[in-house]
C-alpha positions in Angstrom: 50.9 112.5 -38.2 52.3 113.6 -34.8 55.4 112.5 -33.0 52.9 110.7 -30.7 50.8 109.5 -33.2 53.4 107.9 -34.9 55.0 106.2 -31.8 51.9 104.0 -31.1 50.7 103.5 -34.6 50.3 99.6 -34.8 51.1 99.1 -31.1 47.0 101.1 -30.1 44.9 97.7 -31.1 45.0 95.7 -27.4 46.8 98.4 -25.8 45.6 97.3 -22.6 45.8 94.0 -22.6 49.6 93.9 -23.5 50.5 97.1 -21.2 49.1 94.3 -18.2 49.7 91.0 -17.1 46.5 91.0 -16.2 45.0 94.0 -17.8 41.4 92.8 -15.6 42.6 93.3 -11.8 44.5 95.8 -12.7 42.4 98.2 -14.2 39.0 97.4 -11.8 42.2 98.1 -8.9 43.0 101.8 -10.7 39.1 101.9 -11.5 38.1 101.4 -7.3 40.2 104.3 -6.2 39.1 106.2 -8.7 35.7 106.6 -7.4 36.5 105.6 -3.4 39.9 108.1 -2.6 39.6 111.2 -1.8 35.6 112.7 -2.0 33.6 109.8 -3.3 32.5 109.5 -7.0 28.6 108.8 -7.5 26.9 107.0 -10.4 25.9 109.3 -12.9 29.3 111.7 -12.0 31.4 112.8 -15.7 35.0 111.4 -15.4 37.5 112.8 -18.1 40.4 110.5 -18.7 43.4 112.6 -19.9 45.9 110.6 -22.0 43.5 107.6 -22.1 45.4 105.0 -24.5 42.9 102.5 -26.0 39.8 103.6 -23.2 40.6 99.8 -21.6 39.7 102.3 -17.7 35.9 102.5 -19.8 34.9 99.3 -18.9 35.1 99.2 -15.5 33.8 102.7 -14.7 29.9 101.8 -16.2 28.2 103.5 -13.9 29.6 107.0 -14.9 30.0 109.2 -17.6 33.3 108.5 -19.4 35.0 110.7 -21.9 38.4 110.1 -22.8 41.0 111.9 -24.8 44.6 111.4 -26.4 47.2 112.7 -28.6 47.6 109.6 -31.0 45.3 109.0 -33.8 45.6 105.0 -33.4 44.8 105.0 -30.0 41.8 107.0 -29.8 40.7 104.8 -33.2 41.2 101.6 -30.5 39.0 103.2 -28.0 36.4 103.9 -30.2 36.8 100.8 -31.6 35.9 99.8 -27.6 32.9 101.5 -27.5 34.3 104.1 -25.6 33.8 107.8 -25.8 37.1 109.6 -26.8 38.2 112.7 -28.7 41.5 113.5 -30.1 43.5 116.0 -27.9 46.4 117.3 -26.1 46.2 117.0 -22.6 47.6 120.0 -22.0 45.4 121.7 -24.4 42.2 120.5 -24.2 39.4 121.7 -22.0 35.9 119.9 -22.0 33.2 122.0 -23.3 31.6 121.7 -19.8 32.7 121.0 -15.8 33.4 117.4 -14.9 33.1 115.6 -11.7 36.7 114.3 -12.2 39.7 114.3 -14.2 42.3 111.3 -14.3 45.7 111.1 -16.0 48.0 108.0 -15.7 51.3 107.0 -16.7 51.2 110.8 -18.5 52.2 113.1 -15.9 55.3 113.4 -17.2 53.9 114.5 -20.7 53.0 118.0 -19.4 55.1 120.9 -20.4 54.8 122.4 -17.6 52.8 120.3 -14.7 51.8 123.2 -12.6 50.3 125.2 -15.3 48.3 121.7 -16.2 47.5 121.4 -12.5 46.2 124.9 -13.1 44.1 124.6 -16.2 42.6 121.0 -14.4 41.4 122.6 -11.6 39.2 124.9 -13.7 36.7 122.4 -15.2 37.3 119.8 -12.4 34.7 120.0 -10.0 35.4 117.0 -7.0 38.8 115.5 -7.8 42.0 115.4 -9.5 43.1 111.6 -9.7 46.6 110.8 -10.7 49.5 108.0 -10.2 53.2 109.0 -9.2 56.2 107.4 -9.2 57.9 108.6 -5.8 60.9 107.2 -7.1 60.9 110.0 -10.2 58.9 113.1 -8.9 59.7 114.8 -5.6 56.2 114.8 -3.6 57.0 117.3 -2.0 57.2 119.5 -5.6 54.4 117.8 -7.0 52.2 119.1 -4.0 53.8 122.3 -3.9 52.4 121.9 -7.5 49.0 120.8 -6.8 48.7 123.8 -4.0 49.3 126.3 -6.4 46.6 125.5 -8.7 44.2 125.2 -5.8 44.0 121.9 -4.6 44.7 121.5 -1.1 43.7 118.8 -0.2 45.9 115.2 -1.7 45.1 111.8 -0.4 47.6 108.8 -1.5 47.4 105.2 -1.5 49.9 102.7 -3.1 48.9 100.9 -5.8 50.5 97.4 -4.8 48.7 95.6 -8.4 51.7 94.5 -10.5 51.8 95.5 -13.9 53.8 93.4 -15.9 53.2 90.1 -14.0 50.1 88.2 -13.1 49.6 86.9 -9.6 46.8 84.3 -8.3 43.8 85.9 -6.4 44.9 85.4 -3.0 48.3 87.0 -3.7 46.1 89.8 -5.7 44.0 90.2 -2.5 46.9 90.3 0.2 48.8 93.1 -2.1 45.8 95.5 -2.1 45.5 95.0 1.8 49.2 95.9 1.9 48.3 99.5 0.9 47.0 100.2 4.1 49.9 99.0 5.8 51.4 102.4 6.7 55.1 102.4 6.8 55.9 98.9 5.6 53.8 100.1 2.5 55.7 103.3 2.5 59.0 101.8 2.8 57.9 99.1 -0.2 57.6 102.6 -2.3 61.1 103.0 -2.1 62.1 100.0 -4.5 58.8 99.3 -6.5 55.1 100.4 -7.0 53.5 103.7 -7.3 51.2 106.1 -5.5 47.4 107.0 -6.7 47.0 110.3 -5.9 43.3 112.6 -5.5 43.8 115.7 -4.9 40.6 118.2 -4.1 39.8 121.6 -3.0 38.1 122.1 0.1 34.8 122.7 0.7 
């Protein structure tokens, strides 16, 4: 069993549902701007999930292809156990045996050894989008584009991500966050005590 393996072993089955307050809005919410930011997703389009946990994303992203893959046996035993599609990997080892449309990786950027050289293996079997979220608070944006450039992608659009994680709010405080990501500066200036960026970054064509 790997290190990694071994740290979510008994913690894999409802991953998803504990990680979130309210694991629903919060994962349709990642699962939107998935498909919407930067060039647009269609139906039909393969999305590979890097570092996927228990494959909770699956569910809300019917209408494509999904594979997913992780580094701990128990987690990728929960996805399956989902229904969803998942091999056992290292994301900064595997490759998919063919293209995909997109490639996301949350709450694991920090797992690469080296995050340009990932950035650089990504961009070779990603064909639309790279689709990623960012603490600004931990990584330098600045670096991390500087990153992204390097392996090819010129091209980053960002949008906060105002869904809480760890507490549940009614609809209408649901719906007024998510507005409050187009706010500009006064979302830009929230960034600086709380919340993260989603990030797609793309080649252009």
């Amino acid at each position: 069993m790997t290190d990694t393996s071994a740290k979510y072993e008994g913690a894999a089955e409802g991953w998803s549902e504990e990680q979130y307050a309210d694991s629903e809005a919060y994962l349709r919410h990642r699962a939107e701007l998935i498909v919407a930011l930067g060039p647009r997703l269609e139906p039909g389009d393969r999305i590979l999930d890097l570092a996927c946990g228990d494959g909770g994303l699956a569910d809300f992203l019917r209408p494509f292809e999904y594979v997913g893959v992780d580094a701990s046996e128990a987690m990728v035993r929960a996805a399956r156990a989902r229904g969803a599609r998942v091999e056992l990997a290292d994301l900064n080892d595997y490759e998919p045996p063919e293209p995909v449309a997109a490639t996301t990786c949350f709450r694991a950027i920090y797992y690469a050894r080296d995050r340009r050289e990932l950035f650089g293996r990504i961009a070779g079997y990603t064909e639309k989008k790279l689709v990623f979220d960012l603490n600004p608070r931990q990584y330098a944006l600045a670096e991390v584009r500087e990153d992204l450039q390097a392996a090819g992608f010129d091209r980053l659009a960002l949008r906060p991500f105002f869904v809480p994680q760890t507490h549940a709010v009614p609809a209408p405080v649901g719906a007024l966050l998510r507005g409050a990501e187009r706010a500009g500066p006064l979302a830009r200036l929230a960034l600086r005590v709380r919340f993260t960026y989603l990030c797609a970054a793309a080649r252009r064509r």
